[in-house]
C-alpha positions in Angstrom: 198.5 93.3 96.2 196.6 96.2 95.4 194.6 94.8 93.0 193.5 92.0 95.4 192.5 94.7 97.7 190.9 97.2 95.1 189.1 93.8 93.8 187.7 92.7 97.2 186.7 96.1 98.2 184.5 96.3 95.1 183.4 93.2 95.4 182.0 94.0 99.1 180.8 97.4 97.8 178.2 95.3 95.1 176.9 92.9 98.0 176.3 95.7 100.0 174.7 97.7 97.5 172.5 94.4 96.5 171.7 93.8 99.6 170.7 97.4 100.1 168.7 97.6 97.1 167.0 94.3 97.8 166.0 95.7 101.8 164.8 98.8 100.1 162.1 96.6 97.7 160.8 94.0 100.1 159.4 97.0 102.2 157.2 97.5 98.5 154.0 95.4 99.4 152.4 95.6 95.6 153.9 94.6 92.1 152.5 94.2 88.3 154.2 92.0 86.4 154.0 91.3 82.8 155.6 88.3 81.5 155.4 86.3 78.0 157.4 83.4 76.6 157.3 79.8 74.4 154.7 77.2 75.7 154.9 73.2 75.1 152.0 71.0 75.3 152.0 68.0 77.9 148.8 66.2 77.0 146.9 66.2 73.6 143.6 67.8 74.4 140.9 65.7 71.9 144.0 63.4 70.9 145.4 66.3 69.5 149.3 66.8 68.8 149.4 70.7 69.6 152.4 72.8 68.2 154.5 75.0 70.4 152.5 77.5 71.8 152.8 81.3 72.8 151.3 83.1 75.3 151.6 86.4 78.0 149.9 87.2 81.1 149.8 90.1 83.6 149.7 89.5 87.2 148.3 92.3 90.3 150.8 91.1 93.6 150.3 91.7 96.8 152.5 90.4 99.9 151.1 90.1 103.5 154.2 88.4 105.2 158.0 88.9 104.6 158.2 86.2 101.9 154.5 85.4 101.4 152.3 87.0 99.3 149.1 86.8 96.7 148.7 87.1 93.2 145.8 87.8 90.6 145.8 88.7 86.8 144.5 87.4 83.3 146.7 85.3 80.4 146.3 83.8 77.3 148.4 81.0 75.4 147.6 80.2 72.1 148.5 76.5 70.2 148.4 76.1 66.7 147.6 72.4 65.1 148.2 70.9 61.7 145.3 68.3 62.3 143.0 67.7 64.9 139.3 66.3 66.0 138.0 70.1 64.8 139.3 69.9 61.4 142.6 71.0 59.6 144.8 74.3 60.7 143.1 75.3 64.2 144.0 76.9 67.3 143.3 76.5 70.6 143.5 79.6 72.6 143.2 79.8 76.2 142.6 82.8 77.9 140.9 83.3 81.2 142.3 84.5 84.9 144.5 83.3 87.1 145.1 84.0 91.5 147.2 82.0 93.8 149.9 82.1 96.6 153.2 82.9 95.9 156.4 82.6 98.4 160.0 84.2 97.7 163.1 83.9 99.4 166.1 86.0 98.6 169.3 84.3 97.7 172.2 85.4 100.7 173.1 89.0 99.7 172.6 88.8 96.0 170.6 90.7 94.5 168.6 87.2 93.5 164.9 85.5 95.1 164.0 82.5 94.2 159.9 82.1 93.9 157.2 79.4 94.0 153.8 80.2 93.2 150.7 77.3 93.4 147.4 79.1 92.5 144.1 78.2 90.7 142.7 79.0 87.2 139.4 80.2 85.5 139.9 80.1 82.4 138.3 78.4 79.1 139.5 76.9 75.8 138.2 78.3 72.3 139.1 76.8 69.5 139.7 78.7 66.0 139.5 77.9 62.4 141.9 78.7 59.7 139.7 81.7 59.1 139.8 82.9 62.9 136.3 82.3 63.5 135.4 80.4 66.7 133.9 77.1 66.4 134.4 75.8 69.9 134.5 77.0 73.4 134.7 74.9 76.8 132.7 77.9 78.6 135.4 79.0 81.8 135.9 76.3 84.3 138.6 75.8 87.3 142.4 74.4 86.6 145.6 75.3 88.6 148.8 76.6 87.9 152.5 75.9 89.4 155.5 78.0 88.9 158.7 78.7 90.0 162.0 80.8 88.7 164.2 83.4 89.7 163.7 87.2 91.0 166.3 89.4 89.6 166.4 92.7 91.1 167.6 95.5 88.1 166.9 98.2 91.0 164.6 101.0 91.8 162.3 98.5 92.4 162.1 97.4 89.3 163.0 93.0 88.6 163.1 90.7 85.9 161.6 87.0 86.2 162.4 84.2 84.0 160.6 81.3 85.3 158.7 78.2 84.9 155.0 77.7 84.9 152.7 74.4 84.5 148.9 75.1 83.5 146.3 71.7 83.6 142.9 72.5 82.6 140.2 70.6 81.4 137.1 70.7 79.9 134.5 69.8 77.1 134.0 71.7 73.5 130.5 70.7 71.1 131.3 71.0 67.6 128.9 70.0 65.1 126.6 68.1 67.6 129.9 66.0 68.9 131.1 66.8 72.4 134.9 66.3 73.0 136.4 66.2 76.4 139.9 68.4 76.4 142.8 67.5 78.8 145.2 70.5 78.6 148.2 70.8 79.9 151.3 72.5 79.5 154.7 73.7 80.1 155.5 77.8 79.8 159.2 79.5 79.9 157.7 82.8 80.8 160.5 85.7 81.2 158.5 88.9 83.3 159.6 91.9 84.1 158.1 93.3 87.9 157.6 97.4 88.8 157.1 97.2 92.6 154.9 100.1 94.7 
């Protein structure tokens, strides 16, 4: 018997201390979060057949409302392929910047938020040879971004956030007087880790 009671007081103690700790961030408006994982290609940009990818990026937050807030920051995901329209051993890097909408609701008293974010790229393709050297480049143009995951408060306003995110872009890339359009999308598991201010 008292170990039922010991158990449920502790238990109540840790919801109340998540809950606690979770009142005490959302009254932090700003965030940087850095975040890096494994990307999978969707499409084959230039009929392509891209291998999996890597990439990071680091995102500015701001929120305006209780669960609504904006987001801004610069990535980069790199693919490697075997063979492709540009020749033998390439990559295709993306890199460019990134700004959006993001809405998060906590999950009852734990110390858990689900998020969703929708926002719009600006980012451009290069495209490397074996030796690194850059022999294509799609110049920046617009694409957007969907994500969602999870919003783990560690405390002290500090979370980690393994999510989900979806890039599309598109764009054309002249190499050796042939222009090639690129379709480019992918998949990202992206694990971030948030300081709040």
């Amino acid at each position: 018997m008292k170990t039922k009671v010991l158990f449920a007081s502790l238990l109540m103690a840790t919801f109340f201390v998540s809950s606690s700790i979770m009142a005490q961030e959302n009254d932090k408006r700003f965030g940087l979060e850095l975040s890096a994982g494994a990307s999978w290609a969707t499409s084959k940009p230039g009929n392509t057949k891209l291998n999996t990818g890597f990439g990071f990026e680091g995102l500015f937050h701001y929120r305006f409302m209780p669960h609504t807030g904006v987001y801004a920051g610069w990535g980069w995901n790199r693919f490697g392929a075997d063979e492709s329209f540009a020749g033998s051993d390439v990559c295709f890097e993306e890199t460019g910047y990134v700004f959006g909408l993001q809405f998060k609701h906590p999950i009852s008293t734990w110390p858990i938020a689900y998020y969703l974010r929708a926002g719009g790229l600006y980012n451009h393709i290069e495209i490397e040879n074996s030796d690194g050297d850059i022999i294509g480049d799609t110049g920046h143009g617009l694409g957007f971004q969907l994500a969602a995951g999870i919003d783990y408060s560690l405390g002290k306003n500090w979370s980690i956030t393994p999510g989900l995110k979806f890039n599309s872009l598109s764009g054309d890339v002249e190499i050796e007087g042939v222009t090639t359009s690129l379709n480019h999308n992918y998949l990202s598991l992206r694990v971030g880790i948030i300081k709040r201010f």
